[in-house]
Structures are given as C-alpha cells and as structure tokens.
C-alpha positions as CSV (number, residue, x, y, z in Angstrom):
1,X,0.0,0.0,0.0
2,X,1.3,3.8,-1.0
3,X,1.4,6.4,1.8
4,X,3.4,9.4,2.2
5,X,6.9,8.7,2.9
6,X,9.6,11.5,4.4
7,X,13.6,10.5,2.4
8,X,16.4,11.8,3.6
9,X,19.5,11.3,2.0
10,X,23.2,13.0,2.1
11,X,23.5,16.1,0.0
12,X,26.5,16.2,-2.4
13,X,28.4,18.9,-1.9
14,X,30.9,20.2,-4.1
15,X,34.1,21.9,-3.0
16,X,33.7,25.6,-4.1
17,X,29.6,25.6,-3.3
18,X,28.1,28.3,-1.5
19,X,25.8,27.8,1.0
20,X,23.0,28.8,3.1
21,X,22.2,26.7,6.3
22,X,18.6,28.0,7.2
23,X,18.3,27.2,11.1
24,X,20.1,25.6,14.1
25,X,24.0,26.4,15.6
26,X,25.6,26.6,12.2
27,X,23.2,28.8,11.0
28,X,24.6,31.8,8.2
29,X,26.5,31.5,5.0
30,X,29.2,28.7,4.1
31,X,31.8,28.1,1.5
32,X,32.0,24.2,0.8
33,X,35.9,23.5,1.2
34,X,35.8,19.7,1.0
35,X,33.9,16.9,1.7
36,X,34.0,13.0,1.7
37,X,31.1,10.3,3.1
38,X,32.0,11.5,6.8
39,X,33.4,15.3,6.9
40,X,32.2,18.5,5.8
41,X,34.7,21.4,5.8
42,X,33.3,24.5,5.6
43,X,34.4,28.1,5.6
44,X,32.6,31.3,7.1
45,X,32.8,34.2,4.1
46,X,33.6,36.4,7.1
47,X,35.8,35.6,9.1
48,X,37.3,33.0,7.3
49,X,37.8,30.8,10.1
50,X,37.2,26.8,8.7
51,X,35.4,24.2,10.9
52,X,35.1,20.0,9.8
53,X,31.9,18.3,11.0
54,X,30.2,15.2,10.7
55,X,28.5,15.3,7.8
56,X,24.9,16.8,8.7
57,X,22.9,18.3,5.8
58,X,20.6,16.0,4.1
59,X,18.3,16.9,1.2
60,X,14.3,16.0,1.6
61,X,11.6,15.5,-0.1
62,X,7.7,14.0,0.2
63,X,6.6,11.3,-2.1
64,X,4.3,8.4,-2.5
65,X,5.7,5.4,-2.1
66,X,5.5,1.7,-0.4
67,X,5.9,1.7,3.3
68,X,7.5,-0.3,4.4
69,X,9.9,-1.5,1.3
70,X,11.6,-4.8,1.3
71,X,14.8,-3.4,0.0
C-alpha cells in the first residue's frame, strides 16, 4: 500500500559551493571546502575561520511510495 513517505539522504556537496544553512548552531553562509562520506569542511565568508563536521545536511523530499519497502 502507498502512503506518504519522508527521504532523507546525504547532500552532495561540491568543494567551491556556496551555501545557506537556514536554522540551528551553524546557522549563516558557508563556503563548501571539501567533503567525503563523513566530513564537511566548511568556511565562514567572514571571518574565514574553517570548521570540519560530521557530515549533517541531508536533502528532503515528500513522495508516495510503499511503506515499508523490502529493499
């Protein structure tokens, strides 16, 4: 049976990218230094200091799907 289903999966970020993160602590604007499958380095425009954290930004979306799937 369909219902509506909430996906989260890792964003890919691209070194270079230019950010906005809308709420929360790291809130503002961010430059995208580098990132793998675990780390996000990221740079504030301002003051140029650089922080790496656990990757944390996932991309979302709402669709009808099959809940639960067998995969």
């Amino acid at each position: 049976m369909k219902t509506t289903v909430t996906v989260f999966q890792p964003y890919p970020f691209q070194p270079g990218e230019k950010i906005f993160i809308e709420s929360g602590p790291r809130r503002g604007d961010w430059m995208v230094l580098a990132c793998d499958e675990k780390k996000l380095t990221l740079q504030c425009p301002v003051s140029k200091r650089e922080f790496s954290w656990d990757c944390f930004c996932f991309y979302v979306e709402k669709r009808e799907q099959e809940w639960p799937t067998t995969e």
